[in-house]
PASEBA-1860 file (N, C-alpha, C; in nm, 3 decimals):
! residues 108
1> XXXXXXXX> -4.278/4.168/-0.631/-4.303/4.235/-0.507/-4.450/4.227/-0.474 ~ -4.463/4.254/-0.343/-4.593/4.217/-0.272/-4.661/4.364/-0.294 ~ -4.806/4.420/-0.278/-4.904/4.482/-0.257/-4.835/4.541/-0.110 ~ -4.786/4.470/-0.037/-4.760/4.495/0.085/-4.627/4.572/0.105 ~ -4.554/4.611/-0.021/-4.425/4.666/-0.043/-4.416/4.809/0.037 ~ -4.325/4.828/0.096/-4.328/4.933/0.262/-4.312/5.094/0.104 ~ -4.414/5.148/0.193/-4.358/5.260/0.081/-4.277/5.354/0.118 ~ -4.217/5.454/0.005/-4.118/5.540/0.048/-4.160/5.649/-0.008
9> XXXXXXXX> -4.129/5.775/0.070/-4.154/5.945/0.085/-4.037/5.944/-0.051 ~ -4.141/6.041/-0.130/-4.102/6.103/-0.257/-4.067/6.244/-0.186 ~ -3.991/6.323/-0.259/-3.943/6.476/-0.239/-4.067/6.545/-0.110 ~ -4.176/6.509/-0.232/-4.282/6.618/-0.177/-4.364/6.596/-0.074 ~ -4.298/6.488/-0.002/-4.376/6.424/0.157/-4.482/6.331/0.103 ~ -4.535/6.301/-0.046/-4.607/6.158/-0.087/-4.528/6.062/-0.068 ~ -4.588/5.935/-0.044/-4.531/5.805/-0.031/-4.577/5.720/-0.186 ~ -4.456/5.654/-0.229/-4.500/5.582/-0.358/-4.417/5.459/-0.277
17> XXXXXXXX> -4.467/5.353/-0.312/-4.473/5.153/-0.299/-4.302/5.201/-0.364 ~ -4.239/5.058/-0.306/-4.094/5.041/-0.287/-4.086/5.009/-0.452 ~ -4.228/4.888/-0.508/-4.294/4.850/-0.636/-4.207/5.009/-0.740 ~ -4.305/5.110/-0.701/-4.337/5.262/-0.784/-4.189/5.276/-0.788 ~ -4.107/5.301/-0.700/-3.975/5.349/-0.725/-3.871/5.231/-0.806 ~ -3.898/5.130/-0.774/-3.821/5.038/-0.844/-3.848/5.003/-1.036 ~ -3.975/5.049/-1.043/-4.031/5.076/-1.173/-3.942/5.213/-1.186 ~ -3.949/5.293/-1.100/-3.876/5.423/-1.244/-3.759/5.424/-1.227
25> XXXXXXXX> -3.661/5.375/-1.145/-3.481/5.353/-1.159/-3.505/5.239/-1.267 ~ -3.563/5.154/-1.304/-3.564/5.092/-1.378/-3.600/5.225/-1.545 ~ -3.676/5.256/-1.519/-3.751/5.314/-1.681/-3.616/5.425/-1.666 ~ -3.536/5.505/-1.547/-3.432/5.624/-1.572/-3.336/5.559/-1.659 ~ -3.299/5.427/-1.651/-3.139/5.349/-1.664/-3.224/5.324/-1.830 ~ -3.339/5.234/-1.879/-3.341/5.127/-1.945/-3.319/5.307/-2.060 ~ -3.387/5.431/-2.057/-3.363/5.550/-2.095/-3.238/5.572/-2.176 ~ -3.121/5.570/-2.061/-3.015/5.589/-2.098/-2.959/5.519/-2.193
33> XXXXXXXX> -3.008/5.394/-2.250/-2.971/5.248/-2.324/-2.947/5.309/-2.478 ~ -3.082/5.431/-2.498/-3.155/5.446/-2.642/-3.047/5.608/-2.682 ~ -2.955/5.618/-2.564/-2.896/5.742/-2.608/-2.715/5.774/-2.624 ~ -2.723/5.842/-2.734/-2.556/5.827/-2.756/-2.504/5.907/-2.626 ~ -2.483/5.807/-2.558/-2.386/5.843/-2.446/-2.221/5.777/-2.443 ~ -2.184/5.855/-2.379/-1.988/5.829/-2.338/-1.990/5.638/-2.336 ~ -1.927/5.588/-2.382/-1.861/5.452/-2.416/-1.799/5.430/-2.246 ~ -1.732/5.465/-2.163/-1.757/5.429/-2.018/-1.867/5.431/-1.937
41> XXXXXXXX> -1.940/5.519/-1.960/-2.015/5.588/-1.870/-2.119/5.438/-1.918 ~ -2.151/5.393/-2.037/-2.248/5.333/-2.086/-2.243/5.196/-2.032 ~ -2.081/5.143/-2.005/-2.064/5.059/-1.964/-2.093/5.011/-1.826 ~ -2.115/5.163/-1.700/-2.159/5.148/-1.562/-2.286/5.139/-1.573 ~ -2.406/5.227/-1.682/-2.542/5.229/-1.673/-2.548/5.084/-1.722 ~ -2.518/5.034/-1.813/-2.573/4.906/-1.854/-2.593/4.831/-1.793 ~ -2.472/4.791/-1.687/-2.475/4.707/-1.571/-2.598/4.707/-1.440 ~ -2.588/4.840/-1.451/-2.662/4.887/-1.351/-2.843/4.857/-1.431
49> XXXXXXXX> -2.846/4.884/-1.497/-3.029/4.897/-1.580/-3.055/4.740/-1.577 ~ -2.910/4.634/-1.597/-2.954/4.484/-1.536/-3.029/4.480/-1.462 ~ -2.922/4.540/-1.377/-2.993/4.501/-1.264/-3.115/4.561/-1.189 ~ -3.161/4.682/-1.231/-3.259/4.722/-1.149/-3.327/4.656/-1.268 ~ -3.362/4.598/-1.395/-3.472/4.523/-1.458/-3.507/4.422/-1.353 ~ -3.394/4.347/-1.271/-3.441/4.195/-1.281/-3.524/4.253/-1.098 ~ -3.467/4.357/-1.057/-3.484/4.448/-0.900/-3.703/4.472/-0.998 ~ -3.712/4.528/-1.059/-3.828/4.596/-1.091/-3.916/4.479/-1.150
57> XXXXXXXX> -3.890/4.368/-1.254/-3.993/4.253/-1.299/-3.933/4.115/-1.133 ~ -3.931/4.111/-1.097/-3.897/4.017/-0.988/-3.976/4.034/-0.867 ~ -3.985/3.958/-0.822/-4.110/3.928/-0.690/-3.986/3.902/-0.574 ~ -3.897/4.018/-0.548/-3.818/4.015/-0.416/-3.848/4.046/-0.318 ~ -3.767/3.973/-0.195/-3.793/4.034/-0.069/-3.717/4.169/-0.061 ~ -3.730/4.268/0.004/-3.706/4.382/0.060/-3.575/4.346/0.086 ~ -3.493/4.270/0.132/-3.343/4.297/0.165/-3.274/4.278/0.066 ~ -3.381/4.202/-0.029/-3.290/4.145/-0.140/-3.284/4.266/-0.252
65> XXXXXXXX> -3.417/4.343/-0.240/-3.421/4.496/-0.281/-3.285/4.572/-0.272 ~ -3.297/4.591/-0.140/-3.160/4.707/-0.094/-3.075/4.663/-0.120 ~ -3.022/4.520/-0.103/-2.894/4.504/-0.179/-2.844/4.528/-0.304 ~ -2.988/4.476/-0.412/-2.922/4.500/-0.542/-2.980/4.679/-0.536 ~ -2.997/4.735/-0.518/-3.001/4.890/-0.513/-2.855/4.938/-0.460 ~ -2.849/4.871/-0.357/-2.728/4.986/-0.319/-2.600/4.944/-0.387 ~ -2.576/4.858/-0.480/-2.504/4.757/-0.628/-2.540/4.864/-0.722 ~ -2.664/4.884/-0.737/-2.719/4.993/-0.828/-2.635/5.144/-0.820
73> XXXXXXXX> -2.678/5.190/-0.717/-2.592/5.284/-0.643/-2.432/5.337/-0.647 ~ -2.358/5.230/-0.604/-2.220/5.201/-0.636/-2.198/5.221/-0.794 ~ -2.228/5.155/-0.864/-2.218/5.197/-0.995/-2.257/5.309/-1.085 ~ -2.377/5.354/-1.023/-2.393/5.517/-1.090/-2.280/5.607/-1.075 ~ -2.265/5.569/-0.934/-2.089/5.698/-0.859/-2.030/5.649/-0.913 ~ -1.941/5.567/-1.023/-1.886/5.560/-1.136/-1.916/5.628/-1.198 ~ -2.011/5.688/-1.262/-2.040/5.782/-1.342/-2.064/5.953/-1.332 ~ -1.937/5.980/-1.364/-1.950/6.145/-1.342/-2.039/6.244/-1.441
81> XXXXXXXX> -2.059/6.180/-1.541/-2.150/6.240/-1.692/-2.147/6.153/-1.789 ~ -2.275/6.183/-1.858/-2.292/6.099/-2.003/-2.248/6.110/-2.090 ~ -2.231/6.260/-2.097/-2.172/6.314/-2.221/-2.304/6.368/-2.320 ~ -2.393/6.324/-2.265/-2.558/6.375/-2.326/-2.628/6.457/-2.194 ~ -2.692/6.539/-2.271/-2.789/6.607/-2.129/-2.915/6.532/-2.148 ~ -2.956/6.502/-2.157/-3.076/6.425/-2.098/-3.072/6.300/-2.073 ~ -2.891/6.178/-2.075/-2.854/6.142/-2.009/-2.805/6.189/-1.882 ~ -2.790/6.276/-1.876/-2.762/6.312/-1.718/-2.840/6.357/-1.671
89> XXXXXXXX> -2.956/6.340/-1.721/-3.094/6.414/-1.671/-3.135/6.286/-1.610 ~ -3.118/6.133/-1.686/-3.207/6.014/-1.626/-3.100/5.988/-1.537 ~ -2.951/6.025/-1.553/-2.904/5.949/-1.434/-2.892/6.008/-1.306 ~ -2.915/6.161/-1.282/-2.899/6.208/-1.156/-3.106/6.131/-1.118 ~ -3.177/6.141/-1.204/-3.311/6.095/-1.205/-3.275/5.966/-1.101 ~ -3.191/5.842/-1.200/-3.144/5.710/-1.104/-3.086/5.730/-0.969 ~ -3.014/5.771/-0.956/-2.962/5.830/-0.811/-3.039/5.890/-0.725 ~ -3.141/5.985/-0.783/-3.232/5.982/-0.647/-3.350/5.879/-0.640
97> XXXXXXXX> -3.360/5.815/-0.747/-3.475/5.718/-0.702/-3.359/5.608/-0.615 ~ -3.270/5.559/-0.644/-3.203/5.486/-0.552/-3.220/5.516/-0.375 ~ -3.171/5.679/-0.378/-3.175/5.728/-0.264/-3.314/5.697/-0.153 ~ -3.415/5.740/-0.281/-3.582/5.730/-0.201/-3.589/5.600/-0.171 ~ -3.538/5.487/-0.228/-3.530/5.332/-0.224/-3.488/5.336/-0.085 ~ -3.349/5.349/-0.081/-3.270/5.344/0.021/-3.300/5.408/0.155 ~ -3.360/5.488/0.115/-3.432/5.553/0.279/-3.560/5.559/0.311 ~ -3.598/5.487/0.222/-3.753/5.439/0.263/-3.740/5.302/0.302
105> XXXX> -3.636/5.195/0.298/-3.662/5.075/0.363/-3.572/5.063/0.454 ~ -3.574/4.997/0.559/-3.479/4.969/0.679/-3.472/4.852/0.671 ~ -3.294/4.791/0.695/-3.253/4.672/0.690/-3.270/4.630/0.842 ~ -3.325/4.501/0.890/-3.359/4.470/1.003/-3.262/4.404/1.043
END
């Protein structure tokens, strides 16, 4: 990603780079990897922490962003719980960084 990455409004009305958020759905998911979580549930994060790795080390364009995010997305709502609490701490974590993703960039 570019320097020039459109940024997106965090909770508290700061703006962090499309870059900043795609780094921590990445660090919420790669989280969940190191913890005994539910044997389904592990199987939607895994997929999903793919892909926001290759979304977070990759030099994408912005549409190509939102797509694999909202891929990202779809697959968390597979997941109703970890079965760990501080897995479900990084994954409601993933879901709103998706969200801030998602509504901080506009598809043209």
């Amino acid at each position: 990603m570019t320097d020039d990455s459109h940024p997106a409004r965090t909770a508290d009305g700061s703006e962090d780079s499309l870059e900043d958020h795609t780094q921590q759905l990445h660090r919420h998911l790669e989280a969940t990897a190191e913890l005994p979580i539910d044997r389904l549930a592990n199987r939607w994060l895994g997929e999903a922490e793919a892909i926001s790795r290759d979304v977070a080390t990759s030099d994408l364009e912005d549409d190509v962003v939102v797509e694999r995010v909202e891929k990202i997305q779809h697959l968390l709502s597979e997941v109703d719980e970890t079965g760990h609490e501080e897995g479900d701490d990084h994954l409601e974590a993933a879901i709103q960084c998706c969200k801030a993703i998602l509504e901080g960039t506009e598809r043209n």
